[in-house]
C-alpha angles and dihedrals in degrees: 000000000000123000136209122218116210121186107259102235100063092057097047092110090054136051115270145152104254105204115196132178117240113222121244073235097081134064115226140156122304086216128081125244125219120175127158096251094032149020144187111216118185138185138172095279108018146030143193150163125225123205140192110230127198112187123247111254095187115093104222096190108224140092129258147164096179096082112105100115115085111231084243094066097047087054091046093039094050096045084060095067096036084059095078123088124239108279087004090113130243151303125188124179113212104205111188121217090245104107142174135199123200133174111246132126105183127111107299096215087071110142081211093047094049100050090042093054096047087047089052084045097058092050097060106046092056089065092042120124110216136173117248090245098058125109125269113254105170114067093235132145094019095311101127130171117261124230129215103244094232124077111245124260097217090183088060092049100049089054091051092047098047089049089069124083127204081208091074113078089186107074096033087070102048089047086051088052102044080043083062106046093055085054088051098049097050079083115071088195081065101035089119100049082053092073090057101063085049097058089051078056093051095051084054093054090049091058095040084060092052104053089056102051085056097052080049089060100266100129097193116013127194134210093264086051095055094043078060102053088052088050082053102049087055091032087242117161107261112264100206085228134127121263092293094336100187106048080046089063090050081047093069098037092054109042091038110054088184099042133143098270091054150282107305116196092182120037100267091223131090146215091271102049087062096052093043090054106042096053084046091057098045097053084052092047088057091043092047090039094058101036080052091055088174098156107077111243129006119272112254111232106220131211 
């Protein structure tokens, strides 16, 4: 089987498989993954997810140049890190900005398929032209991908991707934006600016509660409310607090150097707190994801 890559911009008016290289920055799954709209293919040196995009229809009126990631694989990337369990660690895919698009409409889980594209793949990123800052994305000179410790539960993956629709705009962005902030962190130069894509995360979230309370028949929820609804979903006692009150509060002091609580010359927040909340939203995201059910039936993992 031999591929041809194309240069994403010019198909994204027509169905096509992006393939994109994943970066030795980021952790991810020693499994494969193999769904029917997307898959993670892995080898010593390289590895890769290919995706089955459907253009968007909608017009969404405005104006952006932050787009390069699919919805799809948005959907796939996100449903990576909601895969693992709480306290379970950690697993961050890295994706690069470097994409291809093929014709090909057969199962993506080919063996055939699989081995032609990361040939083709191959192929392609020798004669790239990138720039000397850009992330690393063959395991060379010592440089090898890192595995989360635990085995992956694919079950747990396909209902979480299919939970996700690339209808709601709403959580696509917050996962985008969750997806982010782990890339960002995995630079300590940049630990700080992780928290702010986060908290884009976080307002998200917010919203994403809220909706559901009102589908729920709350016409107008607070943020008490909502902090409810999360000690519900972990049948935790109920805190009396505000929707994460207190990153909410470091929300404020950090994007905000003049704020109500004072004139900060360093961003008041830690390591920590990152890392705290980050693996509490995402285990909200995947909760809210899968009580949402948007998409219409649950992805079928496939051998």
């Amino acid at each position: 089987m031999k591929l041809t890559f194309r240069h994403v911009p010019h198909w994204e008016d027509r169905p096509h498989v992006v393939v994109r290289p994943m970066s030795t920055f980021g952790l991810y799954w020693a499994d494969p993954i193999r769904l029917q709209e997307a898959v993670a293919h892995q080898s010593e040196r390289i590895m890769f997810t290919a995706c089955r995009y459907i253009p968007d229809a909608r017009d969404r009126e405005y104006y952006t140049e932050f787009d390069e990631l699919a919805d799809v694989e948005v959907r796939f990337l996100a449903a990576m890190v909601m895969a693992v369990g709480f306290d379970e660690g950690l697993v961050a895919p890295y994706p690069v900005s470097d994409s291809f698009a093929l014709e090909y409409d057969g199962p993506l889980h080919d063996p055939d398929f699989l081995h032609a594209a990361e040939k083709a793949l191959r192929t392609e990123i020798a004669g790239l032209r990138r720039l000397a800052t850009s992330p690393p994305i063959l395991a060379i000179d010592g440089a090898s991908f890192e595995y989360h410790h635990r085995p992956l539960n694919p079950a747990r993956l396909a209902e979480i991707f299919s939970a996700v629709s690339t209808e709601d705009d709403l959580m696509l962005r917050g996962l985008h934006a969750l997806l982010k902030s782990r890339m960002v962190a995995m630079h300590t130069e940049l630990a700080e600016e992780a928290n702010y894509a986060l908290y884009v995360a976080l307002d998200a979230l917010f919203s994403l509660v809220r909706r559901q309370l009102m589908k729920m028949g709350n016409p107008n929820p607070s943020s008490y409310d909502s902090q409810i609804f999360v000690h519900n979903l972990f049948d935790e006692d109920e805190s009396g607090m505000r929707f994460f009150e207190e990153f909410y509060d470091d929300r404020i002091m950090t994007m905000h150097p003049d704020n109500r609580y004072g004139i900060f010359r360093h961003a008041p927040i830690s390591h920590c707190d990152f890392h705290s909340l980050f693996e509490m939203v995402r285990e909200v995201y995947r909760e809210v994801a899968l009580i949402s059910k948007i998409a219409p039936a649950c992805e079928r993992t496939l051998d």
